[in-house]
N, C-alpha and C positions, 0 to 999 in steps of 0.2 A: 647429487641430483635430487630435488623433492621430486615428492608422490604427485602432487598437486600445485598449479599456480592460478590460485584465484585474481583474475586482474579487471580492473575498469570500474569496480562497486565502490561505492561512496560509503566509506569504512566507519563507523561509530570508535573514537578514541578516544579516552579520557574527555569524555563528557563534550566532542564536536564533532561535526562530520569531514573528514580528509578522503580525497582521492586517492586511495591507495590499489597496492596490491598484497597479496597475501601468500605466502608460500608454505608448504605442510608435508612433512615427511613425520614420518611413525606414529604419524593420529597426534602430532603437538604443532604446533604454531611454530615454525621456525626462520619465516623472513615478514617481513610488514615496512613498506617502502615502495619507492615508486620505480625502480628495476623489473626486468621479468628474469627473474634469475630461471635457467633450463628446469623443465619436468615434464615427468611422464605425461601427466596428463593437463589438460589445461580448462578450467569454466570462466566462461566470461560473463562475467555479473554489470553488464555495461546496464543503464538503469533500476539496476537493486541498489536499495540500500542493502548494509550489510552491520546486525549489530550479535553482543553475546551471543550462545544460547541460554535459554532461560531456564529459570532454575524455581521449581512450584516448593516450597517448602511444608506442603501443608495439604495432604491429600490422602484419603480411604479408598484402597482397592479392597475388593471383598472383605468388607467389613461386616460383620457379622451384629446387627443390631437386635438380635433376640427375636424378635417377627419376622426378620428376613435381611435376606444379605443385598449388600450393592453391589449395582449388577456391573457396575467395571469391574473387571479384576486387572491383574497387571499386565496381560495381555494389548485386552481390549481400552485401558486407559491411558497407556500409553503411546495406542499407537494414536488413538485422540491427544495426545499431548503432542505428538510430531505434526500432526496439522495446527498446532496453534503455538509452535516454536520452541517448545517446550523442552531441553533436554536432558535433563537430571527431575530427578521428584524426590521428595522425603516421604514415607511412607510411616507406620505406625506401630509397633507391639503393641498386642493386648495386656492392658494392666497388667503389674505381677506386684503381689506382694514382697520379694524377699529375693535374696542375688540368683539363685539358685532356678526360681522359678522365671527370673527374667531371663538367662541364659538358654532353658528352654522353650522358650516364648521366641527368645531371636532367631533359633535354627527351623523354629517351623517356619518365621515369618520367609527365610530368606527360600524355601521350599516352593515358596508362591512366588517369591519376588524373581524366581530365574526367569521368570518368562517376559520379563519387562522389558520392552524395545529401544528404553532408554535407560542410561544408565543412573543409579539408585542409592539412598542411604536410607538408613532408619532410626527412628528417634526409637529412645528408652520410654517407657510409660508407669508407671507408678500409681497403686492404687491401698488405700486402709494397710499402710507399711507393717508388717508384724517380726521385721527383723534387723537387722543392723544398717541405720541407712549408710551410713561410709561404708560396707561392703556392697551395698548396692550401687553405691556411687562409681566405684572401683572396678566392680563388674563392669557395667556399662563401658567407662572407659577401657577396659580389655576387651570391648567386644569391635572398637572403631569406633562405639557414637560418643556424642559428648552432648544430647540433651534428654531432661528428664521429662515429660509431660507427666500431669496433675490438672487433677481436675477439683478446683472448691464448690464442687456441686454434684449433683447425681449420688446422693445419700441414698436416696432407694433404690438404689441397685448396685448398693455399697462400691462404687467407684471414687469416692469421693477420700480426699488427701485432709488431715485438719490441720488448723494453726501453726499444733507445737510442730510434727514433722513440717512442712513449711518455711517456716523459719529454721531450723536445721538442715535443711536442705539447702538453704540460700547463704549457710554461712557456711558446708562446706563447697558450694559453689564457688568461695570468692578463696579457699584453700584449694582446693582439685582446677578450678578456672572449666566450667563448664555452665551452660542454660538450666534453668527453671523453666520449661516450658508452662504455661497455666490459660485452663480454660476458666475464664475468671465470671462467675455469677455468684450471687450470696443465696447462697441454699436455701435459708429458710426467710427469705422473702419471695421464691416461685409458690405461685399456689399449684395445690393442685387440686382438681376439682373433675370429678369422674363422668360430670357432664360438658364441659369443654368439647367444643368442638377443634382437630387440628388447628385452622383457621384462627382461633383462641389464642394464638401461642403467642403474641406480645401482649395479650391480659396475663395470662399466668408467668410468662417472662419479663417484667417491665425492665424498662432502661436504668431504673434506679439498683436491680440486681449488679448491672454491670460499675454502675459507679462510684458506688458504696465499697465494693469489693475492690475494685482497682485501685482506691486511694488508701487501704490500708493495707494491700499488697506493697504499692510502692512506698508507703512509710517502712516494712518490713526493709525491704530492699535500701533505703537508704541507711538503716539504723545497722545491717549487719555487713554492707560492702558488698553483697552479693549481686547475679546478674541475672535477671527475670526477662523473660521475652513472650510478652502478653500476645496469645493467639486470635484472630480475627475480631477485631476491636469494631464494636458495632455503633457506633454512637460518637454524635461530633461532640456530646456534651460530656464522655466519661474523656474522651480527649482534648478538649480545653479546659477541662479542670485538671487535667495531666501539664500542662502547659503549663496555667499558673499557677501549679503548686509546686510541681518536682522537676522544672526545668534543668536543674542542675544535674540529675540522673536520666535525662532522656538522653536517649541515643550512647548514652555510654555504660549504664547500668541496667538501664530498663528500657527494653527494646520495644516496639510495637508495629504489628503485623495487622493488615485488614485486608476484605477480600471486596471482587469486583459485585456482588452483587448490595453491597451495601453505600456504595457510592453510586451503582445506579439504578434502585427503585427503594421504594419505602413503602412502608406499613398498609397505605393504602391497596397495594398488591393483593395483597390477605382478604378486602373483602370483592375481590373480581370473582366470577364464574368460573374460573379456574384457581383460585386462590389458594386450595391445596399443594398445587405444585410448588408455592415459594415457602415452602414451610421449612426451619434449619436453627438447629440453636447455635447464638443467640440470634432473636427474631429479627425481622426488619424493623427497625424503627422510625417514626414519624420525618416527616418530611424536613421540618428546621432542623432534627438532627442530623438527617443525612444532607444537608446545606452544609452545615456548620461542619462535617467530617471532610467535605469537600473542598472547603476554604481552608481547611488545617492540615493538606495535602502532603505538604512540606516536612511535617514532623510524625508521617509515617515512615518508618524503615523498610519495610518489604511487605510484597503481594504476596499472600496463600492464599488459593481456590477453594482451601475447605471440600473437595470436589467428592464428594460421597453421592453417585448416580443411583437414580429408582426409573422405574418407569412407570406412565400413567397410572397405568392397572394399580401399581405396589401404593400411591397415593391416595388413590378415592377406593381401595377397597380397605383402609383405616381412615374412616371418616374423623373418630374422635380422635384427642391429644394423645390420649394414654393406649400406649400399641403402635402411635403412629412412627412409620419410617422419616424420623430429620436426615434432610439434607439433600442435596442437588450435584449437581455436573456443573463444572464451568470453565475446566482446564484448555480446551481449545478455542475459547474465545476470548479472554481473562486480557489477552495483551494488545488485541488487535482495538476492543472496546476502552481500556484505558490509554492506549498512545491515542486515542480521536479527544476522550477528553481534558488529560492531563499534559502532551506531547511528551515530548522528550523525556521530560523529566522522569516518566515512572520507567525509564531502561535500566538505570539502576538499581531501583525497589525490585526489581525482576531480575536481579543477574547479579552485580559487583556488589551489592550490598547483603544478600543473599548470601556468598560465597564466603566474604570475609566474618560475618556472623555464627554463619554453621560451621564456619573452619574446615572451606571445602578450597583448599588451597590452589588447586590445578582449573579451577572455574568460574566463571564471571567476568570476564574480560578477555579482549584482544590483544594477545601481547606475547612477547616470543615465551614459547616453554610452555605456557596452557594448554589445554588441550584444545584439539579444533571443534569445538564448538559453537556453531555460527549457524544465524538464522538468514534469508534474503527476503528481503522485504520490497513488495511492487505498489506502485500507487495505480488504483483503476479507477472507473466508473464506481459512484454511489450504488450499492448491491446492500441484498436483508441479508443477514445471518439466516442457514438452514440449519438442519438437523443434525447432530454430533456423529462425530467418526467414530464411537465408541460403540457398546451396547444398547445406552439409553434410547427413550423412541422420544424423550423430547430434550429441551434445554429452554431455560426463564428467560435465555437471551435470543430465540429465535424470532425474527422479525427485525429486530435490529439493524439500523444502518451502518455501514462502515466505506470507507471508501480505498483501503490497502488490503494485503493480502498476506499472506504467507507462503512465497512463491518456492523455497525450497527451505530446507532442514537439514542442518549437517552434525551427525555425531562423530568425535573424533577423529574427522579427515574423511566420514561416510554421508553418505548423503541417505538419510529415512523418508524423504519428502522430495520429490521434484518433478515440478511440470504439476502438482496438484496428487501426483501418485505416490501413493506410500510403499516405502520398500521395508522390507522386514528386517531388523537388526536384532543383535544380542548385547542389550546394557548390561553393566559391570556395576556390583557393588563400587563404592565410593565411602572409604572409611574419612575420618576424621584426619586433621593434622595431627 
């Protein structure tokens, strides 16, 4: 007998909608059909839709930015991720030079990470390597993960990865078969200038930092066979030059991620009365760019939120660039604002595409064995987006219209979300394949 028969919700399947039902014993997916096979218990999803649950691959809980930390932690950000369907998150180590000191880095992180309501992985991070990187590689994969973030930038605050390791990195990527994760800017094209206002931050960050750098990233990546997965791609013009030069390594060598606030506002944001609030590296850019990132929808692979929350205060009390807290909230509304603009199509950038990438084998998809991870989705009246479930006191997408909802949340056969009420859970790391 299952635990659970979900029946009458118009089911997301390999990329259609079916009438189906859903049946779920031991937190896995174990009937999908139009039967009601006996269970204990029974939901009737008669006008939900019903698709994954989604999967944020790109997100800062107390992240500790040297002026001050963000204010989700894994608490408070995930349970904001259960109002916005969200049920797995990738989270972050702090840089570590050497295997040793990333091992230590992983056991604190997972310290913070027991409190998360949904369950969780962790990317490796990498910063000025001073030790053997194929034991770091190896490390990492004995820890469960299988990506490295790198950052080619942030030289003054010595985070920054150069060339030669890079290119070593990416070739034994394509030996160990693991990600390059890369926050990709060319270092010494930001300025910096101690008079900058936050606000500044696409003068000192232009769009040509990202394009410059992207294209001899992915020349690296084709020349040594390796697998690169470029994080929050800000710019429609560093991605149709990815287009018509390296077509042959997108989506199979060189991955690329962007996030919902650069498909829906641009640069002009920056100089509003609030303009502080949209501050995040990299910046928002100009309006044709964020056109052109939107016509080139298609040849993104997956949504990250990027989701590092501040609250007003932590923004306008660092007026200037230098000190200022980057970065925003956007993990609860990330899916609801892109299925209005893109439909359908971004449920996979958000879930099956996600899982097969990070090699999160039990996630992203409907289908027997997964786990039950499922969102229901209601269509309502035209409503603004309010205020986040998390800690933050604001978000860049409040006011927003949407017309659906996120009417219930299920983690593995539990339900964190229903009727609009969040229940408390305890997510489970989630290692690699």
């Amino acid at each position: 007998m299952n635990d659970l028969l979900i029946k009458n919700g118009i089911i997301y399947i390999d990329g259609a909608w079916k009438k189906s039902n859903i049946g779920v014993k031991d937190e896995k997916i174990v009937y999908v059909g139009t039967e009601e096979p006996s269970a204990k218990e029974c939901f009737d999803a008669q006008g939900l839709k019903v698709i994954p649950g989604l999967i944020d691959p790109h997100v800062h809980f107390s992240l500790d930015c040297g002026t001050i930390v963000s204010v989700d932690d894994f608490s408070s950000g995930t349970r904001s991720a259960a109002y916005g369907g969200v049920t797995t998150i990738i989270d972050f180590l702090d840089p570590a030079r050497n295997a040793k000191t990333l091992e230590k880095l992983f056991y604190e992180r997972l310290q913070l990470a027991k409190y998360s309501h949904v369950d969780y992985h962790l990317h490796g991070c990498v910063k000025e390597p001073d030790g053997d990187l194929e034991e770091f590689v190896l490390k990492m994969k004995s820890l469960g993960m299988n990506t490295i973030k790198l950052f080619t930038t942030y030289s003054e605050t010595r985070r920054r990865t150069y060339d030669r390791d890079i290119y070593n990195l990416l070739k034994l990527s394509k030996k160990h078969d693991f990600l390059v994760e890369c926050h990709i800017e060319k270092d010494d094209l930001i300025k910096h200038d101690n008079a900058f206002l936050c606000t500044d931050i696409a003068k000192a960050r232009p769009s040509e930092c990202e394009l410059i750098e992207t294209l001899k990233l992915a020349g690296f990546v084709r020349e040594t066979g390796g697998f690169l997965y470029m994080v929050h791609c800000s710019s429609g013009k560093t991605l149709q030059a990815l287009i018509d030069q390296y077509s042959d390594i997108l989506g199979k060598n060189f991955f690329v991620e962007s996030c919902p606030q650069y498909f829906l506002f641009n640069s002009s944001a920056l100089s509003q009365p609030d303009g502080c609030l949209f501050t995040f590296a990299p910046p928002l850019r100009s309006k044709s760019e964020q056109e052109l990132l939107i016509k080139n929808i298609s040849h993104i692979d997956t949504i990250g939120t990027d989701h590092c929350s501040f609250n007003v205060a932590d923004k306008k009390s660092h007026p200037l660039l230098a000190g200022h807290p980057f970065g925003i909230g956007g993990i609860e509304t990330s899916f609801l604002l892109l299925h209005k603009l893109f439909g359908d199509q971004i449920i996979d950038k958000m879930s099956k595409n996600t899982a097969k990438i990070q090699h999160l084998s039990q996630k992203g998809i409907i289908s027997l064995g997964k786990d039950a991870d499922l969102v229901f989705l209601k269509e309502v009246p035209p409503y603004k987006i309010g205020k986040p479930h998390g800690n933050a006191d604001y978000s860049i997408y409040e006011n927003l219209e949407v017309s659906e909802i996120v009417h219930a949340t299920m983690l593995r056969g539990r339900f964190i979300l229903k009727d609009g009420v969040f229940i408390p859970a305890k997510g489970e790391l989630i290692n690699c394949d």
